[in-house]
N, C-alpha and C positions, 0 to 999 in steps of 0.2 A: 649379799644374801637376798634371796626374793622373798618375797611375799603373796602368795596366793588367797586372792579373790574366789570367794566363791561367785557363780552367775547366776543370776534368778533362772527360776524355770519361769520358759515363756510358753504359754498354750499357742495351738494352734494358728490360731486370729494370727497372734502377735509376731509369730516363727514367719506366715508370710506376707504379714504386715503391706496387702493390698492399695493403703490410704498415699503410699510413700509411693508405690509404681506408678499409681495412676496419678499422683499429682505430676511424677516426673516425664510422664507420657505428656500427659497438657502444656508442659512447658513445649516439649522437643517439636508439638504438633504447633502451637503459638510460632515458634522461631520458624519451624518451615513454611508456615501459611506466611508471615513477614517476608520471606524470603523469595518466593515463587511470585 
């Protein structure tokens, strides 16, 4: 038997939650500056 969650509603901001790309851009750009 399942169980359904409801999901919060997320506005905007959070739908394309920007903080989490660009942290993950700075890593990839860190590893390849190390790398080159």
């Amino acid at each position: 038997m399942a169980i359904t969650v409801p999901r919060p509603r997320l506005n905007w901001r959070e739908r394309l939650y920007l903080p989490a790309i660009v942290a993950g851009l700075a890593i990839t750009f860190k590893h390849f500056k190390n790398t080159v």
